[in-house]
N, C-alpha and C positions, 0 to 999 in steps of 0.2 A: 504494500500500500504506500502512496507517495503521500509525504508531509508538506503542509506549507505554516511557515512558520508568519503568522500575520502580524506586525506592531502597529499601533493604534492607539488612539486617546481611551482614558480612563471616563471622559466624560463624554456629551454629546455631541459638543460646539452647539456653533449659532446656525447654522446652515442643515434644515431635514435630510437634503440630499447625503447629507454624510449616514445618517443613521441607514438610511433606504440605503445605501453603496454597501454598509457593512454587513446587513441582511442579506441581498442578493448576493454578496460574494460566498457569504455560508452556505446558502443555499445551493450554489452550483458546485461548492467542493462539496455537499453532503451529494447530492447527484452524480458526481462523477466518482465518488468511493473514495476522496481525498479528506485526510485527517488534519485536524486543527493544531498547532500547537502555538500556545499563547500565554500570556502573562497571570490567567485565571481569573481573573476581576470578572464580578459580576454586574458591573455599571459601565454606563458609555458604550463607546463602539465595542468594547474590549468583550463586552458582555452578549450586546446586539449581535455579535459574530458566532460568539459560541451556541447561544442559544438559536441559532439558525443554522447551526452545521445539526447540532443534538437534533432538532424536530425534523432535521431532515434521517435521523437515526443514524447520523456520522460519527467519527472516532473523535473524541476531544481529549487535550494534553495541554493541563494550565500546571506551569511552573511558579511556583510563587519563593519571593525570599521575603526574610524577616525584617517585622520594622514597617511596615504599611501602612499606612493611616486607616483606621477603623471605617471607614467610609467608601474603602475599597475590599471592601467583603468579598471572600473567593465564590466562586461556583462551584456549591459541592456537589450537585450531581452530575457530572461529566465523569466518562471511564475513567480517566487517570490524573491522581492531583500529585502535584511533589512537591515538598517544602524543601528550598536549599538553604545553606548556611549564609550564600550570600548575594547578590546584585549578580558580582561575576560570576557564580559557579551557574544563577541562572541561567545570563545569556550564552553560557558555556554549552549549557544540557540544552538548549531552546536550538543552540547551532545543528547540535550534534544531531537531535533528531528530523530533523528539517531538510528537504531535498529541495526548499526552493523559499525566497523571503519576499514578504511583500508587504509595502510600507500606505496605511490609509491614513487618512489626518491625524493627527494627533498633535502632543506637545515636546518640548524638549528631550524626555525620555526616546521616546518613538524617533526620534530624529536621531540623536546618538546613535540607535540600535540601527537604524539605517547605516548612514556614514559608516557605520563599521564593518556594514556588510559589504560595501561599494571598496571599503578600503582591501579590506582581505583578501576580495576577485583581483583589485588592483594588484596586490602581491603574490597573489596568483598561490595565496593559500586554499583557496577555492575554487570551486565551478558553478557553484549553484547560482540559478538565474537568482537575479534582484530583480524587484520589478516595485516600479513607483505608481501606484493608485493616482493619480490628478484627477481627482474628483473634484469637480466644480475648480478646477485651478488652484487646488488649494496649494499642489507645492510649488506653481511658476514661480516663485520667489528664490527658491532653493535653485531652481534648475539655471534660474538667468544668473546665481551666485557662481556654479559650477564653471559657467560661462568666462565670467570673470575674471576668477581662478584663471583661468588661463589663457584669457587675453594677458593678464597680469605677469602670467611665467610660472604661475606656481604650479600648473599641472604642466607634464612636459607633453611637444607635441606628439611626441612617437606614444604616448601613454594613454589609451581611452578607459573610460570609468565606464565598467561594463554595467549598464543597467537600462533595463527596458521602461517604458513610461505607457502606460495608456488611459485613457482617462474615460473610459466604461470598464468599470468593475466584470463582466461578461465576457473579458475577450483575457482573462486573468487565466483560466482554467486548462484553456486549450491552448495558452503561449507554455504554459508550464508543462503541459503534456509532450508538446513538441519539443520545446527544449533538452526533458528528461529524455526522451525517445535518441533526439541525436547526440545525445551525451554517452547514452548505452550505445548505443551505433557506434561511434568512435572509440569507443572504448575495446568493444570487442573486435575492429577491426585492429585494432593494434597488438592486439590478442593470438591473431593470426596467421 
């Protein structure tokens, strides 16, 4: 079974379309028999997701570390809950199980755990697709920074930040399908 590991806000925002984004996107990985793995909150998008993957009878995997503001209550009926010792050993277990990462609004947290997916492909400690949700444009801000970046020098030119963008949560399922597919493709071609 393939994992996507989703970050996303704790809360709602201002904008419905985020909520509706993180529904549909449960929905169609509970459809296509792809597993959740996620930070465990039961409020905001973080929850909206879970609780769209479960009704859809999909596999849910919320990591939680210690120390959370009471207000971010886990979701305890999901298959699998696990308490870590810490922030990092989460986004460690959150890596480890996840064949693909994919970033919906959110705040500072969710943005970190981005960046750090985008950086890792960059050092080509990984392969797993990133893929940036632009719901309602919410990360044009990020992506014109990226930009920047390296108009300014700071990312080199021979160097691209591998990460896909699309900005209908529905086309999220089947880039990941594809991706997974010719990653196993290549893989076994080298195999042989």
């Amino acid at each position: 079974m393939l994992n996507i590991c989703v970050y996303c806000g704790s809360s709602d925002g201002h904008n419905s379309v985020y909520l509706e984004a993180a529904k549909t996107l449960g929905q169609t990985m509970a459809e296509a028999e792809i597993g959740l793995v996620y930070g465990g909150a039961n409020i905001g998008l973080m929850g909206e997701v879970a609780r769209a993957v479960l009704d859809g009878n999909g596999h849910v995997v919320g990591i939680r570390p210690p120390g959370l503001p009471i207000e971010k209550e886990p979701m305890l009926d999901i298959q699998e809950f696990i308490h870590v010792g810490s922030l990092h050993e989460r986004k460690m277990l959150m890596f480890q199980r996840a064949d693909a990462f994919v970033a919906l609004p959110g705040g500072v947290g969710t943005l970190e755990e981005l960046v750090e997916q985008i950086t890792w492909v960059q050092l080509y400690l990984h392969e797993k697709p990133v893929i940036i949700a632009n719901v309602g444009n919410y990360w044009k801000p990020l992506l014109q920074l990226f930009d920047h970046m390296r108009e300014e020098g700071f990312i080199a030119p021979h160097l691209q930040l591998n990460y896909h963008v699309v900005d209908d949560v529905r086309e999220i399922v089947p880039l990941v399908q594809r991706i997974h597919h010719e990653i196993t493709v290549d893989r076994l071609s080298k195999l042989i």
